[in-house]
N, C-alpha and C positions, 0 to 999 in steps of 0.2 A: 557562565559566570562573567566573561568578557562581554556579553552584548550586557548585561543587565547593568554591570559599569559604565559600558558606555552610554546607554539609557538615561543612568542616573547624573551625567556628568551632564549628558544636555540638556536635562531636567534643572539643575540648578546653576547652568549658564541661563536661564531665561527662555528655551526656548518655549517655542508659541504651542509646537505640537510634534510629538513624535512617535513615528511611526516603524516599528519595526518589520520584517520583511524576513520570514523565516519559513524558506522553501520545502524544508522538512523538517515538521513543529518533533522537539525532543519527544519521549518517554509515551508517544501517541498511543502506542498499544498496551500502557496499563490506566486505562479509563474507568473500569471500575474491578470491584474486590472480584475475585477467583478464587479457585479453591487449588490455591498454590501450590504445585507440587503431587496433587491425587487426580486430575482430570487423566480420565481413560484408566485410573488403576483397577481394574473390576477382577474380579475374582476368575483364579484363572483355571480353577478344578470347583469340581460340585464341593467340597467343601473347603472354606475359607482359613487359612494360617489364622494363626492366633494374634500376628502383626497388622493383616488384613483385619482384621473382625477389627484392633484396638483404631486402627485408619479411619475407619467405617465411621464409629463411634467419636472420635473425637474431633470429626472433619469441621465442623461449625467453628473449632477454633481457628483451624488453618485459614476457612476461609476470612473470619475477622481479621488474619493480619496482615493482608494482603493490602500493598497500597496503592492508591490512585495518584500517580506522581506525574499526569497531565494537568489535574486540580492544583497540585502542588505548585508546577511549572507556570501555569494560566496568572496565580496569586503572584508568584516570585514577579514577572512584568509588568503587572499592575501596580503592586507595588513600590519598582524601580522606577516607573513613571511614564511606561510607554501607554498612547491615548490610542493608538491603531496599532493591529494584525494582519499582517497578509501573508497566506501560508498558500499550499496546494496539498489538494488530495489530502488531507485527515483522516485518519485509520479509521477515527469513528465522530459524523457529524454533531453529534452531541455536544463532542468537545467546545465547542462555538458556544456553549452555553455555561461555562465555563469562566467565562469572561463577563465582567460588567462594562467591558470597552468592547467596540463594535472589531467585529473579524470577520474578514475577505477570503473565504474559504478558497480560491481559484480550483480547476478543473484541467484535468490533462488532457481530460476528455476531447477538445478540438483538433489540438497539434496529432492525438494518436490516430483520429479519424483521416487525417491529411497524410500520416505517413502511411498509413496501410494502401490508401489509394494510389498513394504514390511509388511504393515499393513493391507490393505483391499486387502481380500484373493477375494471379486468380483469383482476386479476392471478392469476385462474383460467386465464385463458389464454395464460400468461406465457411466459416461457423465459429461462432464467439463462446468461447467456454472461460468459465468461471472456475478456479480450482477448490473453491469452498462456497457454500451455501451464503455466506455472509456478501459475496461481493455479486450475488446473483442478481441488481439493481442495477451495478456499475455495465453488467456485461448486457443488459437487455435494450439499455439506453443506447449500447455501441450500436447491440444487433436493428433495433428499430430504427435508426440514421442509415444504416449501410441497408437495410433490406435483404438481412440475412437470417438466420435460424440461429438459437443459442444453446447452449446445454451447461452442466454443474456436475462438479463434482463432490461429493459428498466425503470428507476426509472424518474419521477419529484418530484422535491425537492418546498418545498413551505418557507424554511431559512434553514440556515446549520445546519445541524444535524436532519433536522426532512426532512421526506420521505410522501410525499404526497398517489401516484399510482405507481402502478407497474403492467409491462404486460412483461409476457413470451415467447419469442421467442425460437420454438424448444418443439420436444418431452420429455419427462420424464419418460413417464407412464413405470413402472415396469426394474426401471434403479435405481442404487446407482447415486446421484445426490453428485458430487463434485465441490461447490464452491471454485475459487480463486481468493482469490482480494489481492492489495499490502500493505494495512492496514486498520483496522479496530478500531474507536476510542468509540464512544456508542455503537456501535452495532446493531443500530436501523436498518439499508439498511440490515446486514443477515439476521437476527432475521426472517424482513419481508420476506425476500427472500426465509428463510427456510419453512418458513408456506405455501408461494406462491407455492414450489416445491411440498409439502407434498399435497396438495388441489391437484395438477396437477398428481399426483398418482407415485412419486418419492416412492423407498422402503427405501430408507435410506439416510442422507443427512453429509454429511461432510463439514467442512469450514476451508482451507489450507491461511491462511496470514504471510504474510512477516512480517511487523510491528504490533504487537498487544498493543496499546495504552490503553485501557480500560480504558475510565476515564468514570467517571457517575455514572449512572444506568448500565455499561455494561454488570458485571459479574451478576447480578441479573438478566438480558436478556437471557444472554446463559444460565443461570439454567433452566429459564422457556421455551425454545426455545426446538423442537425438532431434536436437532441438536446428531451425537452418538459422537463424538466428533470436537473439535476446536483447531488447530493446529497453533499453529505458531513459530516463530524463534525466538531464542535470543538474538536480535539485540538490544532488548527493556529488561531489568531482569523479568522473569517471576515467581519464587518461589512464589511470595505473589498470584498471581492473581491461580497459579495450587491448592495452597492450599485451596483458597475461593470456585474454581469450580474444579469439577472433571472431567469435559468434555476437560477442559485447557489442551492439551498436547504440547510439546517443541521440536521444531527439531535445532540440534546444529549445528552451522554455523561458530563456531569459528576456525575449521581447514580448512573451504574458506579463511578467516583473517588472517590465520598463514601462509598461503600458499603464498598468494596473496603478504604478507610484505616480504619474504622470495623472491621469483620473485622478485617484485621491488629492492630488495636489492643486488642483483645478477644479475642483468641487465635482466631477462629473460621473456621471455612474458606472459602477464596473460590470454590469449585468450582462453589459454586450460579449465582453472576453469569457463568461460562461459556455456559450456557445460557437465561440468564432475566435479563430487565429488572428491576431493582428498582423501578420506578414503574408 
């Protein structure tokens, strides 16, 4: 509500153009309707309760009321008056469509290929795993840069936040196993993922995120979690969450942000900072 004030306040001081700058866009993960509330309810005996059977039957509504409150969020900006978006990492690319004013989707993707190089002195013998089917894009694009091999894990989800099963798709055995996914909020989908890798004879397991959200139980997970450490960006303030875990470590992304305002400001294009660190 504060940026949208402040938006609409430079809006009708006159200015020429504005630009907002939102490192991790709100509400990114309800992009479209769900079936709120029944994904993974499936019947848990050969014959279904009388509650199941009425879930069954009247799921079409659940799913109508489910709402898209990134459309919602996209409108509320447009409307305050901002003319540019520059965000990172979008749950779901789509969103960029969203919008009848132009959006700088940026990519974490370069700073995480520079810290793995720079931090994991094995990361020749790496392997790029994805914890869900959905970001098995993000992790092929890492694996094809580095020159390494990738794999997925397949999760069902039985209500949000909580992870049913998981099956591994892809070798491990005797590989540094590097997860990345574009945020991570309990922590429950690594956590299980790290164990799943570590069982599958992974030697060491890393977890590289864009948005680190930790609400919950999170940072209690990653203590307990065989993880050597948990990387992610500053899109979100991290000092409190690095000091509670020591596996927490920070990759800084604010000279993408400086870069990126800097280009738009100057008419020049940001397509370079897709693929490349500016520091």
């Amino acid at each position: 509500m504060e940026l949208l004030i402040m938006i609409n306040a430079c809006k009708i001081a006159s200015a020429s153009r504005v630009t907002a700058v939102i490192p991790c866009f709100p509400y990114a993960r309800q992009d479209k309707k769900d079936k709120a509330g029944l994904e993974g309810k499936k019947e848990e005996a050969n014959k279904p309760s009388p509650q199941q059977t009425r879930l069954k039957t009247n799921e079409w509504k659940f799913r109508s009321r489910a709402p898209i409150s990134a459309k919602l969020v996209a409108n509320m900006l447009s409307v305050a008056g901002a003319d540019h978006i520059i965000t990172m990492d979008l749950h779901a690319s789509q969103i960029q469509g969203f919008f009848d004013i132009p959006v700088d989707n940026l990519y974490a993707e370069p700073a995480v290929l520079k810290w793995i190089k720079e931090n994991i002195p094995e990361w020749r013998n790496s392997i790029i795993v994805s914890p869900d089917a959905g970001g098995a894009k993000r992790v092929t694009s890492i694996a094809d840069r580095l020159n390494v091999e990738f794999a997925l894990i397949h999760k069902e989800r039985r209500k949000a936040n909580e992870v049913a099963s998981m099956v591994l798709v892809g070798d491990v055995r005797e590989k540094v196993a590097i997860l990345v996914d574009d945020m991570a909020d309990t922590c429950g989908t690594i956590c299980h993922a790290a164990e799943k890798l570590k069982d599958a004879g992974a030697t060491k397991v890393y977890a590289i995120l864009t948005h680190g959200i930790f609400s919950g139980p999170a940072i209690s997970r990653i203590n307990n979690a065989s993880f050597e450490a948990v990387v992610v960006t500053n899109t979100i303030p991290q000092e409190e969450h690095m000091r509670d875990c020591s596996k927490v470590q920070c990759i800084d992304v604010s000279m993408m942000f400086a870069e990126a305002v800097r280009r738009t400001h100057n008419g020049e294009s940001v397509s370079y900072l897709f693929s490349n660190v500016p520091y």
